[in-house]
C-alpha positions as CSV (number, residue, x, y, z in Angstrom):
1,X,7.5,-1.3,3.4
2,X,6.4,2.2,1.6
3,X,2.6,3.0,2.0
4,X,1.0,4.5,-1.0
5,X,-2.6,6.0,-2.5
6,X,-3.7,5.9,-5.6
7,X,-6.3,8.0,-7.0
8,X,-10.3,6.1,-7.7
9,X,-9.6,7.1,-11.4
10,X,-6.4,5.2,-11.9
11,X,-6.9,2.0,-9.3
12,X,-7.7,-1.0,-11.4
13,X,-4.9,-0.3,-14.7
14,X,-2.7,0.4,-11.5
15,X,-3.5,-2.2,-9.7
16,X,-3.3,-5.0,-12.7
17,X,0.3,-3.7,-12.8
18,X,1.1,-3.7,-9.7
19,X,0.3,-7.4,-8.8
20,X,1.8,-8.7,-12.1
21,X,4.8,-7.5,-10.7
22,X,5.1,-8.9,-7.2
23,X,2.4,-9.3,-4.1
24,X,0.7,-5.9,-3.1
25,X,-1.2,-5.8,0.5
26,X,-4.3,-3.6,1.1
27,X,-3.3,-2.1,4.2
28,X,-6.9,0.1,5.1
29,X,-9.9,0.4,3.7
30,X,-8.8,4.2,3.1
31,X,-7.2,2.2,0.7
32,X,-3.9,2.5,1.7
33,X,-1.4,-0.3,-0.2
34,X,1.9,-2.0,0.8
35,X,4.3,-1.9,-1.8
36,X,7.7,-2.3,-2.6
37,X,10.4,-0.3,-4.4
38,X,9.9,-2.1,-7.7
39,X,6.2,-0.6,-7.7
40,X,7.1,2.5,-7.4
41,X,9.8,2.5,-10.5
42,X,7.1,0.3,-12.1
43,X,4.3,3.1,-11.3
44,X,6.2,6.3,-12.4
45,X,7.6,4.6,-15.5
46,X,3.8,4.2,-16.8
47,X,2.7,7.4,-16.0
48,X,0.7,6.5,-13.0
49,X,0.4,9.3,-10.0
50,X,0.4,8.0,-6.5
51,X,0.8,9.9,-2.8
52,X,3.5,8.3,-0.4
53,X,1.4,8.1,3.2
54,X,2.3,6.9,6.5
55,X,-0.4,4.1,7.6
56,X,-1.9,4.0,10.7
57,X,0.4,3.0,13.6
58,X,-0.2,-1.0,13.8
59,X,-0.8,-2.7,17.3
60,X,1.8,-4.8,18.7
61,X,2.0,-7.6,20.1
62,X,2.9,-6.5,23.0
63,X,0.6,-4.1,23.4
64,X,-2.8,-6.8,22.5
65,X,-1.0,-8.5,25.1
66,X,-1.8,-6.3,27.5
67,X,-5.5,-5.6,26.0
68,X,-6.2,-9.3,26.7
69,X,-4.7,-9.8,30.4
């Protein structure tokens, strides 16, 4: 999955777009969004500026494993 911003001034036109196109998951409160490909082509197309981050490293399973033992 690509990780993406998108600036305060642009969010809700952006996000109307993005989720009439396919499922979009808020990924931090930063916020930080999950998108696919198609978003991105989708997104550029309409003019719409966004910055390409890398999220947070997730916990895994094995490591909440651990955590709870």
């Amino acid at each position: 999955m690509i990780a993406i911003r998108i600036p305060k001034s642009q969010w809700g036109k952006a996000w109307r777009a993005m989720v009439e196109l396919a499922p979009v998951r808020l990924v931090t409160n930063d916020p930080i969004y999950e998108v696919l490909p198609a978003h991105l082509e989708m997104l550029s197309g309409r003019g719409f500026t966004y910055e390409i981050v890398r999220p947070a490293a997730t916990v895994t399973r094995e490591k909440r494993r651990a955590a709870a033992g």
